[in-house]
C-alpha positions as CSV (number, residue, x, y, z in Angstrom):
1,X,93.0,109.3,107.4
2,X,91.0,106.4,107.0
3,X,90.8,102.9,106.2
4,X,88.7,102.8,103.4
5,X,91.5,105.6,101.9
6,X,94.0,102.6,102.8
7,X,94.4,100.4,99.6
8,X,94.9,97.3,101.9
9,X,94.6,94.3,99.9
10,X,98.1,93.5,100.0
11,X,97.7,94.3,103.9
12,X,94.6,93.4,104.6
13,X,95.5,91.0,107.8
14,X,97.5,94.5,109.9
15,X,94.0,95.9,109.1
16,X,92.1,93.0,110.6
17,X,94.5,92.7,113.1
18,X,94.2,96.2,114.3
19,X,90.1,95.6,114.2
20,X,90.0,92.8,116.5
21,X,90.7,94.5,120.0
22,X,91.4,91.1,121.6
23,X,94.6,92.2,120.7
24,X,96.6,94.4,123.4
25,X,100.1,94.9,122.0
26,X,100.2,95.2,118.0
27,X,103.7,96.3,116.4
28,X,103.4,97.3,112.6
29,X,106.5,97.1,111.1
30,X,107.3,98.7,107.1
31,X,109.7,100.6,105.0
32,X,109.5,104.2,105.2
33,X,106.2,105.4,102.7
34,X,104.4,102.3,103.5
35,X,101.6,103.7,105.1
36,X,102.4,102.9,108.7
37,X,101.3,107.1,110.1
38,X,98.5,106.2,107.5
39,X,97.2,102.9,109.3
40,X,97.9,104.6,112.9
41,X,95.9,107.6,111.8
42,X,93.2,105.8,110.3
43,X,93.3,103.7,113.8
44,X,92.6,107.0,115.8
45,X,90.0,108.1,113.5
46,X,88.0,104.1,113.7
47,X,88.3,104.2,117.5
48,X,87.1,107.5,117.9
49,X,83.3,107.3,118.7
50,X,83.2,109.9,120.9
51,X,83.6,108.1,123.9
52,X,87.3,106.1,123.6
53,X,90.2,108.0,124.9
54,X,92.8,108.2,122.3
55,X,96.6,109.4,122.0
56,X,98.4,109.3,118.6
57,X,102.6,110.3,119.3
58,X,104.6,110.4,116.5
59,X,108.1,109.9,117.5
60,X,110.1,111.3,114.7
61,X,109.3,114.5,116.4
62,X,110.7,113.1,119.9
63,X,113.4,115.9,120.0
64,X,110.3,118.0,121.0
65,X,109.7,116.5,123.7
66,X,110.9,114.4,126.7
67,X,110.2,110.8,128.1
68,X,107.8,111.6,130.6
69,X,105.3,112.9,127.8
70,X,104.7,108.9,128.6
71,X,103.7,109.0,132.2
72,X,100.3,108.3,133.4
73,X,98.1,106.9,130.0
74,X,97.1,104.6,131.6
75,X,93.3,106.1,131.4
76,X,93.7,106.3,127.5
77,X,91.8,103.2,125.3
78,X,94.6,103.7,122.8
79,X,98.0,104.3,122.7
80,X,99.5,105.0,118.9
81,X,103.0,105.2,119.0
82,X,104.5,106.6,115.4
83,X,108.2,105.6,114.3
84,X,109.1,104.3,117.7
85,X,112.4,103.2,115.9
86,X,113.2,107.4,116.5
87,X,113.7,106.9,120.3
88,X,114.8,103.0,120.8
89,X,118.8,102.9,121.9
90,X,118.3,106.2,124.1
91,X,118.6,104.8,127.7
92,X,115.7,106.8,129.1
93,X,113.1,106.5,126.4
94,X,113.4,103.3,126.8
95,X,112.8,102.9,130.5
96,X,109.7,104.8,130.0
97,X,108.5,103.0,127.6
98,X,109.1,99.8,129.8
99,X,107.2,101.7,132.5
100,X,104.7,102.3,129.8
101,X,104.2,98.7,128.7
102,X,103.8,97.5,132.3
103,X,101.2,100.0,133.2
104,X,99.2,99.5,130.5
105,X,99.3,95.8,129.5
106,X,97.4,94.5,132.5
107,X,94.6,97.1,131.7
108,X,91.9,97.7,129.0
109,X,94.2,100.2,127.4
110,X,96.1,99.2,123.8
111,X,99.3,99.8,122.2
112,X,99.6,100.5,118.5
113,X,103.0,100.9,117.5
114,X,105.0,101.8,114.1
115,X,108.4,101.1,113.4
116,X,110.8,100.7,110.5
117,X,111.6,97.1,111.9
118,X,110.6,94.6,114.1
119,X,111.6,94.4,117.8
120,X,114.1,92.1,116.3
121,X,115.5,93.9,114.2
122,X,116.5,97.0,116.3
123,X,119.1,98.5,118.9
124,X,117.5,98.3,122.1
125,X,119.1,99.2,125.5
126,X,116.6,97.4,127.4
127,X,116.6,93.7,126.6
128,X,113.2,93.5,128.7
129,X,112.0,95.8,126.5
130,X,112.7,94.3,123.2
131,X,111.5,90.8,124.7
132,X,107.8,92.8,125.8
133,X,107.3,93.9,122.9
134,X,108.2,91.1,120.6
135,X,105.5,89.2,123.2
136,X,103.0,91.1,120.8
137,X,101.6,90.8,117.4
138,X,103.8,91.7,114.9
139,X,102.5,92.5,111.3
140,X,105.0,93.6,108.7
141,X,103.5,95.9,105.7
142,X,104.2,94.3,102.7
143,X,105.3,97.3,100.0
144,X,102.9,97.8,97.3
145,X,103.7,97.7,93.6
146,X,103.1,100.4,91.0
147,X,99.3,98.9,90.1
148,X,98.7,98.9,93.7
149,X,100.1,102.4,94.2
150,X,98.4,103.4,91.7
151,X,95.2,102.1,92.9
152,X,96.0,103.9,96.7
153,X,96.2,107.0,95.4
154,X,93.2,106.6,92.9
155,X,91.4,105.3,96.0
156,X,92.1,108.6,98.1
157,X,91.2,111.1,95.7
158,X,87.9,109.1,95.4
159,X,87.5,109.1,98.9
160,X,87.8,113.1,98.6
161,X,85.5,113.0,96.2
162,X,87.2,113.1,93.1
163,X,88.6,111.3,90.2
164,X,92.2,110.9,89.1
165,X,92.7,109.7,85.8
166,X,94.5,106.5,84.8
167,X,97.5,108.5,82.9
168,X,97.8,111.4,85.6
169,X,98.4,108.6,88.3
170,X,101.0,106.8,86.4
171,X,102.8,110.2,85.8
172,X,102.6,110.8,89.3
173,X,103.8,107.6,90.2
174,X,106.9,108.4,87.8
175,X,107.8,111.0,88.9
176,X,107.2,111.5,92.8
177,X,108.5,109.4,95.5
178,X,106.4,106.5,96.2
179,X,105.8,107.3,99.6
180,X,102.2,107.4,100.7
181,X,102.4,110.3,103.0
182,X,104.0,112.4,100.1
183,X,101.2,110.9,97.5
184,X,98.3,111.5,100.2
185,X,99.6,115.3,100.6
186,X,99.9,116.2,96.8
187,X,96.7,114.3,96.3
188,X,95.4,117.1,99.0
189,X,97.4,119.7,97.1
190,X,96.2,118.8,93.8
191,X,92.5,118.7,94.8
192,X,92.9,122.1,96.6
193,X,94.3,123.7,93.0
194,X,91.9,122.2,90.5
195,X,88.9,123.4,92.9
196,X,90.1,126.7,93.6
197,X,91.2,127.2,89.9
198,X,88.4,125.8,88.5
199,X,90.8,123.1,86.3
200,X,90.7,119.4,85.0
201,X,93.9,117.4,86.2
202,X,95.7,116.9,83.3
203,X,99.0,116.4,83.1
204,X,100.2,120.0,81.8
205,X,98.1,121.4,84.8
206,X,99.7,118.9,87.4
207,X,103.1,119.4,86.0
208,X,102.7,123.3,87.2
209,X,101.2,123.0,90.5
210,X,104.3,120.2,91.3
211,X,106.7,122.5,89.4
212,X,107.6,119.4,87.1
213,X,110.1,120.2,84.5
C-alpha cells in the first residue's frame, strides 16, 4: 500500500497531516472501507527507509493476542495502531495503552492510530485515556463518492501497472461493496487472472472470476 495508490483528494489534509512528523499523536477516524488500513499501511511503507523502526498492529485481530504485545516500543519511530475501536472498553487494554501513550509521547517515537470514531465518540474505561488521546490531531476521512471510487480503484490498478476501463469500474462499483480493502484485493485478484490467463477485462470475463450472476 501506498500513497500515490490512495485517491486522496477528498483527504488530502490526513495525508499531509500524517507527512509532517511535527505531529506526535495523529488519530484517523472513518467509516468502515474508508481507507484507514490503507493510509496506515501506506504510512509504514513512506517511513520505511531502511533505517526507521516501524510497527503496524491491527487490532481487529486483538483476540490473538494480549495487552502486553504493547510493552516496551518505546525504541520504535512508529507506532500504527489499526481499528483501535476493537479493544477500547476492555479494562486492561486500555491501561496499556495508557502506559503506551506515556512512554512514548515524551520521546521521538509516533502514534498513528485508526478508529471507526473519534476519542469522543467511543466507550472508554479510562477517562485519562480518552482525554490523551483527544490531546492529539484528529482527522476524520471524509467517504468518497462513486466518481471518486471510481477514480481509487482506477488509480490502483494503474499503480500495478494496468488499466481498468471506465465501464468495468462502474460495474464493479455496482456490484461490490464499496469498501476499499475489498476493491484493493479484487483489483489484486483481477490483475492476477487476466495475466495468468492471458485476458482483457471485460465485463463477461470479470463477471466469472467474481462469480457474478
Amino acid at each position: 500500500m501506498t500513497f500515490e495508490s490512495f485517491h486522496s483528494s477528498s483527504n488530502k489534509v490526513v495525508i499531509d497531516s500524517i507527512k509532517d512528523d511535527k505531529n506526535k499523536l495523529l488519530w484517523i477516524a472513518g467509516l468502515k472501507g474508508s481507507g484507514k488500513t490503507h493510509i496506515l499501511q501506506a504510512t509504514i511503507n513512506y517511513m520505511d527507509n531502511g533505517i526507521n523502526r516501524l510497527l503496524y498492529l491491527p487490532m481487529r485481530e486483538s483476540k490473538d493476542f494480549t495487552p502486553d504485545i504493547l510493552d516496551n516500543l518505546d525504541q520504535f519511530d512508529l507506532v500504527a495502531i489499526d481499528d483501535i475501536e476493537n479493544v477500547i472498553g476492555d479494562f486492561s487494554w486500555e491501561e496499556q495503552l495508557l502506559i503506551l501513550y506515556e512512554e512514548l509521547i515524551h520521546t521521538k517515537s509516533r502514534i498513528l492510530i485508526s478508529s471507526s470514531d473519534t476519542p469522543q465518540g467511543l466507550s472508554f474505561k479510562l477517562p485519562d485515556l480518552a482525554s490523551r488521546f483527544s490531546l492529539g490531531l484528529v482527522d476524520r476521512l471524509k467517504p468518497m463518492n462513486e466518481e471518486q471510487m471510481i477514480e481509487a480503484i482506477s488509480l490502483h490498478a494503474k499503480v500495478r501497472g494496468f488499466n481498468l476501463p471506465q465501464d468495468v469500474a462502474k460495474y464493479l462499483i455496482s456490484r461490490v461493496p464499496r469498501d476499499v480493502s475489498v476493491l484493493v484485493d479484487i483489483i489484486k485478484l483481477l490483475d492476477y487472472e487476466s495475466l495468468s490467463k492471458q485476458r482483457k477485462l471485460t465485463i463477461p470475463f470479470i463477471k466469472t472470476v467474481l462469480d457474478i450472476k
